[in-house]
N, CA, C and O atoms as a GROMACS GRO file, in nm:
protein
  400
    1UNK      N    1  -3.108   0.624   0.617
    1UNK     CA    2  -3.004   0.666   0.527
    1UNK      C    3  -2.898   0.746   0.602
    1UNK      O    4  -2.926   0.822   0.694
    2UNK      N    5  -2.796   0.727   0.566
    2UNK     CA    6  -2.676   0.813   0.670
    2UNK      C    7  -2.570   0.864   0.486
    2UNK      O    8  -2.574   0.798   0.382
    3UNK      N    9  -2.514   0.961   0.502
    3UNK     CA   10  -2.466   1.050   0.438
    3UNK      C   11  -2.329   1.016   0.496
    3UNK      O   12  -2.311   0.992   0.615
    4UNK      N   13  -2.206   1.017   0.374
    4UNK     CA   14  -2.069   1.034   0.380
    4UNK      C   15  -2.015   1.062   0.327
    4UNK      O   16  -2.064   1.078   0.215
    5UNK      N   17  -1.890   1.094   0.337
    5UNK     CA   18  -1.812   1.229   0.276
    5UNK      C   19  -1.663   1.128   0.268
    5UNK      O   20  -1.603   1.109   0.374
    6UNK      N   21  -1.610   1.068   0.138
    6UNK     CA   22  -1.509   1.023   0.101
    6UNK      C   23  -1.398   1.052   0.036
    6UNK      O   24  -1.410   1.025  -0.084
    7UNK      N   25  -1.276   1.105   0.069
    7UNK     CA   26  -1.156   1.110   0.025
    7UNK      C   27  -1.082   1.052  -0.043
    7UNK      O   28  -1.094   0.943   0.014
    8UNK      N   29  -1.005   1.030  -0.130
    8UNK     CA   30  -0.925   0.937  -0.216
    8UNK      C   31  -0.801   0.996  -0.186
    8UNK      O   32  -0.780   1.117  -0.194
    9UNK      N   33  -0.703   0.899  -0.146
    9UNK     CA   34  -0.592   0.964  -0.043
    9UNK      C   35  -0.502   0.940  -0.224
    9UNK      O   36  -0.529   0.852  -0.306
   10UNK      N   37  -0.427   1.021  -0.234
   10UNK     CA   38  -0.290   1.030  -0.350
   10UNK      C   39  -0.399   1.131  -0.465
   10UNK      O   40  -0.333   1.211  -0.532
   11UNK      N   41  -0.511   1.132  -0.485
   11UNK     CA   42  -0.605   1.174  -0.588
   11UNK      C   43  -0.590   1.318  -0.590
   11UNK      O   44  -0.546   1.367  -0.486
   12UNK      N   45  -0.624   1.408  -0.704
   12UNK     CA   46  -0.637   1.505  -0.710
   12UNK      C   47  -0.857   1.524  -0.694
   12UNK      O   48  -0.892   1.641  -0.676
   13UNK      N   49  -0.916   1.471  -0.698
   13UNK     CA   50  -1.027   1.434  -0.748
   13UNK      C   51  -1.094   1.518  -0.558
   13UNK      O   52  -1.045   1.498  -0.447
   14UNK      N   53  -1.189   1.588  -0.590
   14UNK     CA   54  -1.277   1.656  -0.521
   14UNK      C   55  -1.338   1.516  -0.411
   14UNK      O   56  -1.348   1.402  -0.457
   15UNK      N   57  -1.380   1.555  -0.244
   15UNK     CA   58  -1.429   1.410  -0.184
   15UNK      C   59  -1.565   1.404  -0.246
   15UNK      O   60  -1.631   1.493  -0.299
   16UNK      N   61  -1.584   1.306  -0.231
   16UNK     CA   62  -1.730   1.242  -0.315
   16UNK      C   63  -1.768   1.233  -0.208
   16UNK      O   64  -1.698   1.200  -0.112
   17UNK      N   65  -1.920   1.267  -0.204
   17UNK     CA   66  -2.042   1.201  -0.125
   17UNK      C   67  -2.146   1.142  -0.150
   17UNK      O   68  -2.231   1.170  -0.235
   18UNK      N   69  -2.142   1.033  -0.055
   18UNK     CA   70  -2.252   0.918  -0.114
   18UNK      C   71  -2.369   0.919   0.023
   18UNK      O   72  -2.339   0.966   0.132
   19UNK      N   73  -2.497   0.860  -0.008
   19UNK     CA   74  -2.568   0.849   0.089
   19UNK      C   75  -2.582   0.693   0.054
   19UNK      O   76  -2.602   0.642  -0.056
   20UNK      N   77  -2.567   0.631   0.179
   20UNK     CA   78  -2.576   0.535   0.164
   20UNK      C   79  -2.727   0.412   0.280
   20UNK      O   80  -2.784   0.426   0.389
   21UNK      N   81  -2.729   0.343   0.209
   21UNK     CA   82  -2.862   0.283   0.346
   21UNK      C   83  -2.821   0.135   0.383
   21UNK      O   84  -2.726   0.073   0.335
   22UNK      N   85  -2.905   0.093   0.475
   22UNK     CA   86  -2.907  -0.038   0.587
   22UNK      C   87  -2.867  -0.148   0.469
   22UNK      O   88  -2.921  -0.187   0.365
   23UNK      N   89  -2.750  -0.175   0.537
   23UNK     CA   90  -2.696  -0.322   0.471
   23UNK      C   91  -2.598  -0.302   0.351
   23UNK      O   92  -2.547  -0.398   0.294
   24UNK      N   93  -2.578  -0.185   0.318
   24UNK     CA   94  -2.424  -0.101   0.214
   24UNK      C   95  -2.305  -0.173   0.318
   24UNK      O   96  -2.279  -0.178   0.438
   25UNK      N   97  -2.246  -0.232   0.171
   25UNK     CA   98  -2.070  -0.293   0.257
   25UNK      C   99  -1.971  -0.202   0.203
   25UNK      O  100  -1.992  -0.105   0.129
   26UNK      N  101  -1.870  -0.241   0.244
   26UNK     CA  102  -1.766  -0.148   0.206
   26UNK      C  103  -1.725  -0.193   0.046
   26UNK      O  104  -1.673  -0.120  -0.038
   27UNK      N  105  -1.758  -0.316   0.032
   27UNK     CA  106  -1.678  -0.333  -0.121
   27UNK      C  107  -1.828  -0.254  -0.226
   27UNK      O  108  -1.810  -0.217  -0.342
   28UNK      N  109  -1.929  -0.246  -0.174
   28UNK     CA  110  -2.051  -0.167  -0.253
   28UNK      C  111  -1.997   0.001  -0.293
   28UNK      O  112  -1.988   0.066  -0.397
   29UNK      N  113  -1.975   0.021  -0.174
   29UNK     CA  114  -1.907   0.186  -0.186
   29UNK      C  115  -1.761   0.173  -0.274
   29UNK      O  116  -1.744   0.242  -0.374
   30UNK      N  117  -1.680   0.097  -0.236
   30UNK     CA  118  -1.565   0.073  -0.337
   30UNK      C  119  -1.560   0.053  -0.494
   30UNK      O  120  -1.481   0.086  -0.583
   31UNK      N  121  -1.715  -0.034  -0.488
   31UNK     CA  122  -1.750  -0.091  -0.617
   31UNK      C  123  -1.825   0.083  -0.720
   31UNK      O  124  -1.790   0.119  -0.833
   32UNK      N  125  -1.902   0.136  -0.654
   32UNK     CA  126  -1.987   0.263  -0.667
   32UNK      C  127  -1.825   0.365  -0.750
   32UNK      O  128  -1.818   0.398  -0.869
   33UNK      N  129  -1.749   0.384  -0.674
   33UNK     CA  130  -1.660   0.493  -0.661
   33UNK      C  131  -1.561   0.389  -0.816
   33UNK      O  132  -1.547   0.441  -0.927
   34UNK      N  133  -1.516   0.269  -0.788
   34UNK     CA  134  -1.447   0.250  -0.929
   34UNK      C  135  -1.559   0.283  -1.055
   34UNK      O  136  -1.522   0.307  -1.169
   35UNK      N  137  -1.675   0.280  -1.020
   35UNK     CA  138  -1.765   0.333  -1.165
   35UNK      C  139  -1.734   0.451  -1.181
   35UNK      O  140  -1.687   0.504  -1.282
   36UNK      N  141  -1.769   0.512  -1.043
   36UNK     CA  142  -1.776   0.646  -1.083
   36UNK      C  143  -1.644   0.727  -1.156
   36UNK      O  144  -1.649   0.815  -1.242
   37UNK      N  145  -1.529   0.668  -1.092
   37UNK     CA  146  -1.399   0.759  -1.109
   37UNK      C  147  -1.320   0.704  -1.234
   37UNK      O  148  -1.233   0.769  -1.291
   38UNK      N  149  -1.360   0.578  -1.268
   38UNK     CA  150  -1.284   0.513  -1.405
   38UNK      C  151  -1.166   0.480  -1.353
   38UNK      O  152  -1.084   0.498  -1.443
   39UNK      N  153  -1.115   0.444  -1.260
   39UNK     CA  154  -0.960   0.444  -1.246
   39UNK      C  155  -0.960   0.350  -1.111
   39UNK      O  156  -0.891   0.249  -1.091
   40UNK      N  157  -1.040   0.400  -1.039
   40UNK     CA  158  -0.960   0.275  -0.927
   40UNK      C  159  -0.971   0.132  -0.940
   40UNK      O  160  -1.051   0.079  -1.018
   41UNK      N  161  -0.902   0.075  -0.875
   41UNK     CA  162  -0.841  -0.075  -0.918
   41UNK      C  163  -0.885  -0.121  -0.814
   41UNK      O  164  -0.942  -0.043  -0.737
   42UNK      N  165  -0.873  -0.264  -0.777
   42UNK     CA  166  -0.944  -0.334  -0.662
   42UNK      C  167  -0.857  -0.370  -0.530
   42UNK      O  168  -0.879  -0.434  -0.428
   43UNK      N  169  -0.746  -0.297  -0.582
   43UNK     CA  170  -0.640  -0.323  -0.411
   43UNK      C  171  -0.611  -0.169  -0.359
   43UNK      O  172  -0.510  -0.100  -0.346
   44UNK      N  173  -0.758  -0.149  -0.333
   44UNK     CA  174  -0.854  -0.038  -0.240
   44UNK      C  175  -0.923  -0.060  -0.145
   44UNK      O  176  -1.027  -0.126  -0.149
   45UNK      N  177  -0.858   0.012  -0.011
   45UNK     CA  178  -0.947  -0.013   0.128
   45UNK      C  179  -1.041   0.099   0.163
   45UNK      O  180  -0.998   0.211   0.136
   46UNK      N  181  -1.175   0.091   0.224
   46UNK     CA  182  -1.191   0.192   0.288
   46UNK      C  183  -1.157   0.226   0.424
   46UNK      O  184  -1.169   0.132   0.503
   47UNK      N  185  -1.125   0.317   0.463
   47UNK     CA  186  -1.126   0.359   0.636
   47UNK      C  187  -1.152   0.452   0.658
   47UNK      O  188  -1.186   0.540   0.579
   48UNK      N  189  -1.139   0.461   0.809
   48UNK     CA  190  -1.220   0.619   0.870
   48UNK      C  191  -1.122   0.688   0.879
   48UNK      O  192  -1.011   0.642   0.904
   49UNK      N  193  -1.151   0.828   0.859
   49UNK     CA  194  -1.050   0.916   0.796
   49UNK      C  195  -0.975   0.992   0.946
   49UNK      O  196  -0.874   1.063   0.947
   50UNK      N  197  -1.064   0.950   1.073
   50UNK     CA  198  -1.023   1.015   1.242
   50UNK      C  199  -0.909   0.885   1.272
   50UNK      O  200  -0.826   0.902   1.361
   51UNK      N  201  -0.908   0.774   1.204
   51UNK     CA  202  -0.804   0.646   1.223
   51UNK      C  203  -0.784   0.566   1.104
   51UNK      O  204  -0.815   0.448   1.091
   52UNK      N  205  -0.745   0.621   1.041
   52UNK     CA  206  -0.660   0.572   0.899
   52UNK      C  207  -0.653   0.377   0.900
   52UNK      O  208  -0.703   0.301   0.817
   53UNK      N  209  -0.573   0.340   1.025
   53UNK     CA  210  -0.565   0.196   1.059
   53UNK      C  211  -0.693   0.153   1.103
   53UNK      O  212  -0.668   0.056   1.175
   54UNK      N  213  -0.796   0.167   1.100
   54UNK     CA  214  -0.926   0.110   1.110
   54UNK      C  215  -0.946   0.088   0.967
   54UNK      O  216  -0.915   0.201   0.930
   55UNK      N  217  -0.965   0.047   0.897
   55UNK     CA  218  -1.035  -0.016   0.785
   55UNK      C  219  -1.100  -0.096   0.790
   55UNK      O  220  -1.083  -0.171   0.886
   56UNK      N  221  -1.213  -0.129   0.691
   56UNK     CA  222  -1.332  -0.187   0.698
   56UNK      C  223  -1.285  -0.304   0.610
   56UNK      O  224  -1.192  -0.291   0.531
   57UNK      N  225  -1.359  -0.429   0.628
   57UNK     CA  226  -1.336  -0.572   0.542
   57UNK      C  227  -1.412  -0.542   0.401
   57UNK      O  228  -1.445  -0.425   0.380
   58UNK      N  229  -1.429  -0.598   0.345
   58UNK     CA  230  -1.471  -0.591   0.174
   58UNK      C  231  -1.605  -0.622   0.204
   58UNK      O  232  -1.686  -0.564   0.132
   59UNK      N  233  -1.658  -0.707   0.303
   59UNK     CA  234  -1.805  -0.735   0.273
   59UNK      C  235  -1.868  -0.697   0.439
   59UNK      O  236  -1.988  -0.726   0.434
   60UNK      N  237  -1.848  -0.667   0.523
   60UNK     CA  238  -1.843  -0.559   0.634
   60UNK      C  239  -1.960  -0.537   0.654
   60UNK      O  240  -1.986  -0.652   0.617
   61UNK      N  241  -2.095  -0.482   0.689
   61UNK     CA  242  -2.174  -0.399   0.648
   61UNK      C  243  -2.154  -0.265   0.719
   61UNK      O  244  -2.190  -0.257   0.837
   62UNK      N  245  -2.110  -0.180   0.668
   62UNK     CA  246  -2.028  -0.041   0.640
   62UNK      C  247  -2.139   0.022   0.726
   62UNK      O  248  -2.093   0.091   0.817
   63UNK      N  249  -2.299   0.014   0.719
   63UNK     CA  250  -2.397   0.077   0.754
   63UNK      C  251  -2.367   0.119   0.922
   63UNK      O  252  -2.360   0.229   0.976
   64UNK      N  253  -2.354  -0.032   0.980
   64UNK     CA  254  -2.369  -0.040   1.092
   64UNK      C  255  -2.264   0.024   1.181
   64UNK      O  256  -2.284   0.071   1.293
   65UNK      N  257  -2.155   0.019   1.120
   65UNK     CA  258  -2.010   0.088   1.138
   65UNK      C  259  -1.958   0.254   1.177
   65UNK      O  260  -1.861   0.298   1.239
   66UNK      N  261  -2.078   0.320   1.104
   66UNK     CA  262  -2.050   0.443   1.082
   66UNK      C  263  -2.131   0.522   1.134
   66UNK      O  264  -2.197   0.477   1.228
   67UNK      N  265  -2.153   0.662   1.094
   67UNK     CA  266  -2.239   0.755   1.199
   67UNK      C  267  -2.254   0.857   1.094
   67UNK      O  268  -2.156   0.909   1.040
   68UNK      N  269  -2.399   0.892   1.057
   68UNK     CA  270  -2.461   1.013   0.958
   68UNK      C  271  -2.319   1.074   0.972
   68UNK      O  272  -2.226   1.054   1.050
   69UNK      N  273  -2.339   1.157   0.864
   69UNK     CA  274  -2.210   1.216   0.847
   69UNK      C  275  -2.029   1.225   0.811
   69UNK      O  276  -1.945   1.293   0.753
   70UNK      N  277  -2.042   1.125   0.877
   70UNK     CA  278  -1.837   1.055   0.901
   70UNK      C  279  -1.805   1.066   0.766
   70UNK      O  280  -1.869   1.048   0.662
   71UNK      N  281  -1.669   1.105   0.794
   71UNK     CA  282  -1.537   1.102   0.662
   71UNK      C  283  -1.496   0.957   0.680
   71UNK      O  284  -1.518   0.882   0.775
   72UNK      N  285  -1.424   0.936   0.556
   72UNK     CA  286  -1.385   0.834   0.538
   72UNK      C  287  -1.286   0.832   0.380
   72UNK      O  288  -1.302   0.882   0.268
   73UNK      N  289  -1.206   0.766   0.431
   73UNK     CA  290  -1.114   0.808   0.311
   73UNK      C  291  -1.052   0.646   0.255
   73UNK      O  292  -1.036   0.555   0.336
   74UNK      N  293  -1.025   0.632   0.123
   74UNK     CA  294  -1.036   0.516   0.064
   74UNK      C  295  -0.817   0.557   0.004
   74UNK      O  296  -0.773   0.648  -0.066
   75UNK      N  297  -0.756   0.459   0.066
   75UNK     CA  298  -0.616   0.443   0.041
   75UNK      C  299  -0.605   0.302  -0.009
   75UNK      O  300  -0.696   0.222   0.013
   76UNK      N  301  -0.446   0.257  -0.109
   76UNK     CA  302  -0.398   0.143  -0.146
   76UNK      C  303  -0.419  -0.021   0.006
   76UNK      O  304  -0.420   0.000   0.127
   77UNK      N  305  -0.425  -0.079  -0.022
   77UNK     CA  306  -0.380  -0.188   0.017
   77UNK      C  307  -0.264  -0.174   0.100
   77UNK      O  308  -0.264  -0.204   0.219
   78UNK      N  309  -0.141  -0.118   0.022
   78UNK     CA  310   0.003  -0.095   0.072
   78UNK      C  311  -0.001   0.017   0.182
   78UNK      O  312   0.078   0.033   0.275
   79UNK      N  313  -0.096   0.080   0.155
   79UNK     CA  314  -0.101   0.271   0.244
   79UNK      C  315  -0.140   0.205   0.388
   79UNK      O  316  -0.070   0.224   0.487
   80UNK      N  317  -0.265   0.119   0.390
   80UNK     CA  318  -0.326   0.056   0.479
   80UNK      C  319  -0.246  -0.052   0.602
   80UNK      O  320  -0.232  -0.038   0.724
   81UNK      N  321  -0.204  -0.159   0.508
   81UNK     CA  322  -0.103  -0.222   0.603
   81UNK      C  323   0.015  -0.099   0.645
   81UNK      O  324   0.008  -0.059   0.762
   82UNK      N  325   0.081  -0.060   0.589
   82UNK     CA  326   0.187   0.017   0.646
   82UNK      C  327   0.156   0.120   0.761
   82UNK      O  328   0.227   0.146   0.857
   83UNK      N  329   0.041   0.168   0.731
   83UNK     CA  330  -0.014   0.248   0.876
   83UNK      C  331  -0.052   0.161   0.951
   83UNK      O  332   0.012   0.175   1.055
   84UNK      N  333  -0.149   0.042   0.961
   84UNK     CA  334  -0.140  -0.071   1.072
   84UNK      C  335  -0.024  -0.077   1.127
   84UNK      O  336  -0.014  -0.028   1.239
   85UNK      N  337   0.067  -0.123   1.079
   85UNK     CA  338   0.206  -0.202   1.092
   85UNK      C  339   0.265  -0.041   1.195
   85UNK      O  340   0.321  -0.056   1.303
   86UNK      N  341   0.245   0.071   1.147
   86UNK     CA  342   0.318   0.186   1.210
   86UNK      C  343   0.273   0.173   1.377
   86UNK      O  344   0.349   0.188   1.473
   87UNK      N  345   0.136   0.143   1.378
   87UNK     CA  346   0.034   0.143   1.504
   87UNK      C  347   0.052   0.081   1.585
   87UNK      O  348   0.057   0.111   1.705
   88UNK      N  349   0.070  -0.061   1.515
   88UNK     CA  350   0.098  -0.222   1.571
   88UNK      C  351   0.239  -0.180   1.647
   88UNK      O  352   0.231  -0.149   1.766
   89UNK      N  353   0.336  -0.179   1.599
   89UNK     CA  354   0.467  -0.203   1.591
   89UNK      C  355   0.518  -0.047   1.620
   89UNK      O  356   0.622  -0.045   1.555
   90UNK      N  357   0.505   0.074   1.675
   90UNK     CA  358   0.540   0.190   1.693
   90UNK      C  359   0.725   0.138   1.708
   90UNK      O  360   0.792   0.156   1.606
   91UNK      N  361   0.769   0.101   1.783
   91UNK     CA  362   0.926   0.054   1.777
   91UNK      C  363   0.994   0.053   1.715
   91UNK      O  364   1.098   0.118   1.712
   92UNK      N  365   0.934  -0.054   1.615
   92UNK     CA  366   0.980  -0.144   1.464
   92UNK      C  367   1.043   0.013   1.391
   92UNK      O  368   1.161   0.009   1.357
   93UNK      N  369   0.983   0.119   1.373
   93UNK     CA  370   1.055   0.160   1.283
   93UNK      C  371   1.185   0.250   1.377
   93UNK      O  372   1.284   0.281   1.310
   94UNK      N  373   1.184   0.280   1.485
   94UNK     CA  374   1.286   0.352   1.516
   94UNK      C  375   1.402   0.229   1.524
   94UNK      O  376   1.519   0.268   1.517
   95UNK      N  377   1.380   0.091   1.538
   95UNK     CA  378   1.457   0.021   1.560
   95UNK      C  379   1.551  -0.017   1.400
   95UNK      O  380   1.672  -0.033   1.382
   96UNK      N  381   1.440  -0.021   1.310
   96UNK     CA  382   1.498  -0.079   1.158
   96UNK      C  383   1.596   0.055   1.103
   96UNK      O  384   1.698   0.051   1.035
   97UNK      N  385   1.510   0.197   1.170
   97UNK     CA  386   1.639   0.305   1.103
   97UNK      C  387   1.753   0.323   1.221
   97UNK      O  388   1.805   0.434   1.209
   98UNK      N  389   1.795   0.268   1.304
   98UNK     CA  390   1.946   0.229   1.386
   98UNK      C  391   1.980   0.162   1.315
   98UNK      O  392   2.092   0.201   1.282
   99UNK      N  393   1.939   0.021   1.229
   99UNK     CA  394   2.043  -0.090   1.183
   99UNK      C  395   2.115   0.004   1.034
   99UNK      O  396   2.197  -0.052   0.962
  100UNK      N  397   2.079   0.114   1.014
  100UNK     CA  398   2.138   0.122   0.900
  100UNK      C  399   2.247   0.164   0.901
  100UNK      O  400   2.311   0.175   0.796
   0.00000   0.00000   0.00000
């Protein structure tokens, strides 16, 4: 069993911790947390909260991924690509705010 400590990035809502065991995916913990919180919707990623642009796939096994303990914080779909895209592409944005 390994223990984690999850954030909901825009939320006012306290981090939740879940313990989770061998063979938990990321859409299980996603699935767990829309019960629990009544509100989240399904264009929700998880990632690690030390690299935001790491996110985990929907069926992943999350277990193998992580380390007793680790944060991890669950952002939009949109939050996710756009920090990739910041990582990927560091340039892209100093270049798109010159054209204006």
């Amino acid at each position: 069993m390994k223990h984690i400590r999850i954030r909901i990035i825009g939320s006012k809502h306290p981090p939740v911790q879940l313990q989770i065991q061998e063979g938990t995916r990321s859409c299980d913990v996603l699935a767990h947390l829309k019960a629990k919180l009544n509100w989240l919707s399904d264009s929700w990623v998880l990632a690690s909260a030390s690299d935001p642009s790491t996110y985990f796939r929907s069926k992943e096994n999350l277990y193998d991924k992580i380390e007793d303990q680790d944060k991890l914080i669950v952002l939009s779909n949109y939050d996710a690509a756009r920090i990739t895209f910041k990582k990927l592409f560091p340039l892209t944005q100093s270049f798109l705010e010159g054209m204006k």
